[in-house]
C-alpha positions as CSV (number, residue, x, y, z in Angstrom):
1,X,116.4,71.5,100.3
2,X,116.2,70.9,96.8
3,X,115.8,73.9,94.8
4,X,115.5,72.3,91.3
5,X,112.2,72.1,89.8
6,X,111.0,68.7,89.4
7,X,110.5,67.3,86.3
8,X,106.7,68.3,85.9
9,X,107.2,72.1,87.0
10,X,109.7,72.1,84.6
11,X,107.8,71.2,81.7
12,X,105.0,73.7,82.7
13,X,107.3,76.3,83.1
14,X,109.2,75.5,79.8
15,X,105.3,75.6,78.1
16,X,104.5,78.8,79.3
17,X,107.8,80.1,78.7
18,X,106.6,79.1,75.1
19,X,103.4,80.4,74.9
20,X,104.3,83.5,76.0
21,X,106.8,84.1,73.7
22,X,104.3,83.2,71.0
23,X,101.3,85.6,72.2
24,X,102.9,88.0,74.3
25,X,105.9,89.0,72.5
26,X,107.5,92.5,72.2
27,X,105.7,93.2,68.9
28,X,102.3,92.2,70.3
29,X,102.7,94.3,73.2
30,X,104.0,97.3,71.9
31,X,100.6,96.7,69.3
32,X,98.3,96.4,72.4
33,X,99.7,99.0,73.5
34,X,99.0,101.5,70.5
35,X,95.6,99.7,70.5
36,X,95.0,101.0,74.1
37,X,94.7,96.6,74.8
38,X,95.4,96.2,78.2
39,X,94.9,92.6,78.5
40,X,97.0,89.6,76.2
41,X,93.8,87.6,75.9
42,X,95.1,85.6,73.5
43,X,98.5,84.5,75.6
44,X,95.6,83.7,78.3
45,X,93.1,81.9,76.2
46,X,96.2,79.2,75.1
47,X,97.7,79.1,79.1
48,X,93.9,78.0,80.0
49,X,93.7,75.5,77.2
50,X,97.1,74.4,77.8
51,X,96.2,73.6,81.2
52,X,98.6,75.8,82.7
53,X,96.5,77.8,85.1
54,X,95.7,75.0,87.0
55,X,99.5,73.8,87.6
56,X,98.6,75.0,91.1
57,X,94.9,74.0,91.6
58,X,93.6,70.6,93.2
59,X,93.5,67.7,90.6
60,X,89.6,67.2,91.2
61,X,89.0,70.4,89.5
62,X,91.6,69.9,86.7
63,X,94.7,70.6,88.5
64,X,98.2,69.2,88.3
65,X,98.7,70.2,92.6
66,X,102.0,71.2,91.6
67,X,102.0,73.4,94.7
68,X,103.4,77.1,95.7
69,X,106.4,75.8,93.5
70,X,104.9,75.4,90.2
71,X,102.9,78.5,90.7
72,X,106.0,80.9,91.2
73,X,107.6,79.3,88.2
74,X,104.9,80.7,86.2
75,X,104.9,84.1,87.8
76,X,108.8,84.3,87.1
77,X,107.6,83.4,83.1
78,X,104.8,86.0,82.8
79,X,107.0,88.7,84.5
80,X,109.9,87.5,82.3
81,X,107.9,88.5,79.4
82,X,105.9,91.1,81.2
83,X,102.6,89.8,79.7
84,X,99.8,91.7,80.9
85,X,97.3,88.5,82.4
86,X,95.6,88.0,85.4
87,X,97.6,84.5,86.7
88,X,98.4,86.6,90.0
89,X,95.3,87.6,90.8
90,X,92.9,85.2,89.6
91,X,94.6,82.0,90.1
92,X,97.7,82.8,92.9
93,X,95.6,84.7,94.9
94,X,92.3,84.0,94.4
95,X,92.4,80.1,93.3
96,X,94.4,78.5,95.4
97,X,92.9,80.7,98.5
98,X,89.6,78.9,97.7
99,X,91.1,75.4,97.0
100,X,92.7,75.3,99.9
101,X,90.2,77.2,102.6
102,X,86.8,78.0,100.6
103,X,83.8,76.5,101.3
104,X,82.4,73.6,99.4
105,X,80.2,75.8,97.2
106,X,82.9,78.4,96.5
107,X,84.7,75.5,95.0
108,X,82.8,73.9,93.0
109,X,81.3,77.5,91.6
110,X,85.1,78.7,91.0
111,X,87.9,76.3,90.4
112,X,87.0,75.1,87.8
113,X,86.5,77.6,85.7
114,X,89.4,79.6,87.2
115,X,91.6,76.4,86.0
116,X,90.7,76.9,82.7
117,X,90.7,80.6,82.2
118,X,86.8,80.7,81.5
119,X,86.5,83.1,84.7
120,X,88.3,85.6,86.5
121,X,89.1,86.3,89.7
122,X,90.5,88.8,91.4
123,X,91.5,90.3,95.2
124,X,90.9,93.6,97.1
125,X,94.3,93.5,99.2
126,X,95.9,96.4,99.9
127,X,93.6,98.9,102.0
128,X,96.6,101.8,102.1
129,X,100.0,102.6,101.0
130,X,102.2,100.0,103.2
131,X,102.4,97.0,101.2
132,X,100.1,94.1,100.2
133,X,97.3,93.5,103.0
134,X,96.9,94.3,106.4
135,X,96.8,91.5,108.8
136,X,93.0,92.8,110.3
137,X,91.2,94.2,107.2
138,X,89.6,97.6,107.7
139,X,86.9,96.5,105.3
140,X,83.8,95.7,107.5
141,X,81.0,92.7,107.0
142,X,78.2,93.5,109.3
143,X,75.6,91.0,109.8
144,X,72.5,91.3,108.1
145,X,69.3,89.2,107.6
146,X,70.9,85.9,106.6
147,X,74.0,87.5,104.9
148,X,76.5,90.6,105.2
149,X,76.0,94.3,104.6
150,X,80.0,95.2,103.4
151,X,81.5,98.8,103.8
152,X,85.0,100.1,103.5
153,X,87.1,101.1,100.2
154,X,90.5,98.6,98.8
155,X,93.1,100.6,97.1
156,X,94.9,99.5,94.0
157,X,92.3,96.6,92.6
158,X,93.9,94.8,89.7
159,X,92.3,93.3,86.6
160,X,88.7,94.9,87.8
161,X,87.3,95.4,84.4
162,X,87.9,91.7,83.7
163,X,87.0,90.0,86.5
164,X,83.8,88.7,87.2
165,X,83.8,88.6,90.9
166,X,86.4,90.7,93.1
167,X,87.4,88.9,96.4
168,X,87.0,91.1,99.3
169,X,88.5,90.0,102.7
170,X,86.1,91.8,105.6
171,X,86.4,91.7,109.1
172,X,82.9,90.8,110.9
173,X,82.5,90.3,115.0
174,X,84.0,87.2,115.0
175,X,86.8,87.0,112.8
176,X,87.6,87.4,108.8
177,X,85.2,86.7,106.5
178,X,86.1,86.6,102.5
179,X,83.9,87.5,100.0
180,X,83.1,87.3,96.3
181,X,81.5,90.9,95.1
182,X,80.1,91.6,91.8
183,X,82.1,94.2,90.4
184,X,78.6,96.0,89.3
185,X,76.6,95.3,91.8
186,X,75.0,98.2,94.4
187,X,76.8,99.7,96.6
188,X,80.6,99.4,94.6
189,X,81.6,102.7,93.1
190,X,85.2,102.6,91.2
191,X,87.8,104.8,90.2
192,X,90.5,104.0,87.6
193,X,94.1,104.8,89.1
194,X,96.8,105.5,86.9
195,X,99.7,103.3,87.3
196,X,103.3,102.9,86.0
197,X,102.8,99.6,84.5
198,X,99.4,100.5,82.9
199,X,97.9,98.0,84.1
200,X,94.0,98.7,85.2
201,X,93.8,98.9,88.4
202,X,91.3,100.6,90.5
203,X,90.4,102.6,93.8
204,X,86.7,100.7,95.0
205,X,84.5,102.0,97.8
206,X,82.3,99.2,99.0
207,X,78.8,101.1,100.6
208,X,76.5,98.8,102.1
209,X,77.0,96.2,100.0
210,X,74.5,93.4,100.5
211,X,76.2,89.9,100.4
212,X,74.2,86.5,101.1
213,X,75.5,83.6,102.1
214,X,76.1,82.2,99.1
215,X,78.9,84.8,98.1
216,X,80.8,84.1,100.9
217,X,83.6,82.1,99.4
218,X,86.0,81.5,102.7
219,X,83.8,81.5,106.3
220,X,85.1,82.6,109.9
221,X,86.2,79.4,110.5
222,X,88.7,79.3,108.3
223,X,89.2,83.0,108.0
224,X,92.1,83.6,110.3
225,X,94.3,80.7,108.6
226,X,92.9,82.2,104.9
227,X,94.2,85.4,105.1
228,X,97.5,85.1,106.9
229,X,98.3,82.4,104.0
230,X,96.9,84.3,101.1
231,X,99.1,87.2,102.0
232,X,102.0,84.8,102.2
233,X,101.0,83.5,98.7
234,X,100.8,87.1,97.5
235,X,104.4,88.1,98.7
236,X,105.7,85.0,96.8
237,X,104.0,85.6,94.0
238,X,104.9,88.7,93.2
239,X,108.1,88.4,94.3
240,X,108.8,85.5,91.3
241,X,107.2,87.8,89.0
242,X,109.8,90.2,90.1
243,X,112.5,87.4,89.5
244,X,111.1,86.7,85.9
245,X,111.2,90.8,85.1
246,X,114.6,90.6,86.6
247,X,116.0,87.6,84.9
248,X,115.0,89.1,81.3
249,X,116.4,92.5,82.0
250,X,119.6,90.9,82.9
251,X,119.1,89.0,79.6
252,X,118.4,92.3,77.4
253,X,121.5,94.1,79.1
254,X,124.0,91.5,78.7
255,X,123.2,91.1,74.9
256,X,123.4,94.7,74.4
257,X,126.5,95.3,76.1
258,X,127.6,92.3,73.8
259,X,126.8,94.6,70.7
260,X,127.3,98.1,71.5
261,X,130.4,99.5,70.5
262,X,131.9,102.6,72.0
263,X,135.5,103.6,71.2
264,X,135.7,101.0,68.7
265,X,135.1,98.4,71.4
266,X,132.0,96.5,72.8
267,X,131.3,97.8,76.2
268,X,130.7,94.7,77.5
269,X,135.0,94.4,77.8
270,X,134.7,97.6,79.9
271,X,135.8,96.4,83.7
272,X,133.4,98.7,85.3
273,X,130.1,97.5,82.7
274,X,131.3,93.5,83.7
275,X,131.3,94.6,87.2
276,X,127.6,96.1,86.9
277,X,126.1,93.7,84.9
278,X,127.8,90.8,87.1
279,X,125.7,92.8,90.0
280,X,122.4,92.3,88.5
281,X,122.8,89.0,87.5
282,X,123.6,88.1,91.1
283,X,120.5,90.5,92.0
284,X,118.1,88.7,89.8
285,X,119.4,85.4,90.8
286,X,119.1,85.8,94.7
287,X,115.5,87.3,94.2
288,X,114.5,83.6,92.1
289,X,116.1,81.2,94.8
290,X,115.1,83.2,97.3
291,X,111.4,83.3,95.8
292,X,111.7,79.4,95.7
293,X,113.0,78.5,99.1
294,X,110.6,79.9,100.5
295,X,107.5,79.0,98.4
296,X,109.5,75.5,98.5
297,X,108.6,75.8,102.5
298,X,105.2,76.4,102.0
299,X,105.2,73.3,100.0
300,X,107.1,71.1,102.4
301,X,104.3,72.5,105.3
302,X,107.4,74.1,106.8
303,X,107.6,77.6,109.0
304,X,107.9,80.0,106.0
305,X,106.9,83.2,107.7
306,X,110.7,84.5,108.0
307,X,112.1,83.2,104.4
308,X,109.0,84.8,103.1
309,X,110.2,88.7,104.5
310,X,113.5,87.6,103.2
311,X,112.1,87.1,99.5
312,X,110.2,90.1,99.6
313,X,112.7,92.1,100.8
314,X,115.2,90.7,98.3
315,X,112.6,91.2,95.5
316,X,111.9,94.5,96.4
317,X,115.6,95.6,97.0
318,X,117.3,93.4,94.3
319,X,114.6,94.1,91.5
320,X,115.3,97.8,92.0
321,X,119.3,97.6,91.7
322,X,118.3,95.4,88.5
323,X,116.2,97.6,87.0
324,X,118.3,101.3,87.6
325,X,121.4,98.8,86.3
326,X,119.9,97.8,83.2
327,X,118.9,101.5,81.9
328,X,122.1,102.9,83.1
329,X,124.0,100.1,80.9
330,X,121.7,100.7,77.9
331,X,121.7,104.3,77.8
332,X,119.2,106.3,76.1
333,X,117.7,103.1,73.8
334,X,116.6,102.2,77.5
335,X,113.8,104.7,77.6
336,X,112.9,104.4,73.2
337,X,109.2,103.0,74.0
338,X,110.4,100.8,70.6
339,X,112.5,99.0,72.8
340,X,111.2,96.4,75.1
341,X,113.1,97.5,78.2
342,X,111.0,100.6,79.3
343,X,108.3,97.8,80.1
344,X,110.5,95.8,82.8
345,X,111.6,99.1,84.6
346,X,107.9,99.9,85.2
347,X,107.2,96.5,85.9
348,X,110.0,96.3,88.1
349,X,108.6,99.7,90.1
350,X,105.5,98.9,90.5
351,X,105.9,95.6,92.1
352,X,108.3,97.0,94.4
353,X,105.5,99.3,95.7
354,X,103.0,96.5,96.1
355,X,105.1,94.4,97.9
356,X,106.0,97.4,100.2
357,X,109.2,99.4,100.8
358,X,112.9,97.3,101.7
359,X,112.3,98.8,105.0
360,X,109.2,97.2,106.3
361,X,110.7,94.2,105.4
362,X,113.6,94.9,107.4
363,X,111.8,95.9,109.9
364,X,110.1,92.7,110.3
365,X,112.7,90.2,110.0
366,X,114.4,92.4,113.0
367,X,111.4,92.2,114.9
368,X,111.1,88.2,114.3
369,X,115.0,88.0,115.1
370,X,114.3,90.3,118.3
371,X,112.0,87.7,119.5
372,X,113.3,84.5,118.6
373,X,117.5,85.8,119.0
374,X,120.2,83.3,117.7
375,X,122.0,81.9,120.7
């Protein structure tokens, strides 16, 4: 196993790194954020042009194929800058679900334009409280004239106001079905929920949607094989944003302690601050290699299902130590919203909840070790 980035993810991660720095920096933010902005357009308008959504997508519809790899390389670079984009949701999640199971139409509607940034995507996952998606959705597609009638409600949508189609997964009578609803479209009533990150996100009640055939984006076929491997993609994703969040907090805490003086001293030369911040930078860098072995097995067409609980529960476990680290080691300046590290705590705590608590993760590696014990 190789855990280096080849030569091509490298430059696209390097380029993003680059961009982001240009159009989603500190200053910009905190702006947007007196603005009331809750999208960098700018930082997403250059990734598009730069060719940089599509690291992930199928060449024929201006990809690079750079795989699960190149994707979570630049989810660690927008979480290292915290830029507030859709490259999760539209082109993780959504995308690369419909380059690799969507139906012929879906594909030649979508990838392209998701490639470039000219549309938006994004996914209805998590139906409750536990974590990302549930392996049966509880959102229902009942058959209906030559399409689907959809009912059922998704918790937590991201990027709604943006997106010009929301990806629904829906159970029907013979398996998973996934969907592409029109945000405004009969039947879909939203509520804004508040979150920590302030990102827009939204509670949607789906009431007897009408869907025809051509909005089905992923059919029953391929249903069963969709889902179980967008959820994987969703874990890893969010789990190498969590690495980049963690990565730059480690950066922020070390060049503070680096300045701050107390008792005529830096603290940085305090044994017990070196002991912390040598915590969270082993924190931060177990989440990122653990992020990449396993989106690395994805890659290779490897059994991924067990590194994959391990980089989540890492992610969610070591991104929290991080982020409680990194405020206790900066003090009060930790919480001035004119310093950049308030954002990265709140990024940090929200992504822990959407990947779910350390315990269901644990939970599920012991059950996968209970049934397959080590001799």
């Amino acid at each position: 196993m190789d855990l280096d980035l080849s030569v091509d993810q490298l430059a696209a991660a390097e380029l993003a790194r680059r961009i982001l720095a240009d159009h989603a920096s500190p200053e910009l933010l905190r702006s947007m954020e007196g603005d009331g902005a809750t999208m960098a357009t700018d930082a997403w308008r250059h990734l598009g042009a730069a060719g940089l959504l599509a690291v992930a997508l199928p060449e024929e519809h201006g990809g690079a194929d750079l795989g699960m790899v190149a994707a979570c390389a630049l989810a660690e670079e927008v979480g290292a800058t915290v830029a507030p984009i859709p490259y999760v949701s539209s082109v993780v999640q959504a995308g690369m679900t419909i380059a690799a199971h969507g139906t012929d139409a879906a594909r030649t509607e979508w990838l392209d334009a998701v490639s470039s940034g000219q549309r938006i995507l994004t996914v209805a996952l998590a139906e409750d409280f536990t974590g990302i998606a549930p392996s049966e959705p509880a959102v229902r597609a009942t058959p209906h004239g030559g399409g689907w009638v959809i009912d059922g409600e998704s918790w937590f949508v991201p990027w709604l106001l943006d997106a010009d189609r929301v990806i629904v997964p829906a159970t029907t009578p013979d398996g998973p079905i996934m969907v592409a609803l029109d945000p405004q479209a009969d039947g879909v009533a939203t509520d804004p929920v508040e979150s920590i990150s302030r990102a827009r996100r939204h509670h949607c009640t789906w009431r007897t949607v009408a869907v025809n055939r051509d909005e089905v984006v992923v059919g029953v076929k391929r249903g069963p094989a969709a889902l179980r491997a967008l959820h994987a993609r969703s874990q890893l994703a969010v789990a190498a944003t969590l690495a980049g969040v963690c990565r730059e907090a480690v950066r922020l805490t070390a060049a503070h302690a680096s300045e701050r003086e107390q008792f005529g001293v830096k603290i940085g030369t305090f044994q017990a601050v070196a002991h912390q911040a040598a915590n969270a930078w082993t924190d931060a860098r177990a989440v990122a290699l653990t992020t990449r072995s396993a989106a690395w097995r994805l890659d290779a067409g490897l059994p991924a299902d067990e590194a994959i609980e391990i980089a989540a529960w890492w992610a969610a476990s070591g991104s929290e130590r991080v982020a409680h680290t990194a405020q206790h080691l900066h003090g009060g300046i930790g919480v001035d919203t004119g310093y950049p590290l308030h954002r990265y705590f709140r990024w940090a705590k929200e992504l822990q909840l959407t990947l779910g608590s350390t315990g269901h993760h644990l939970a599920a590696l012991g059950a996968r070790l209970a049934g397959d014990p080590v001799s």
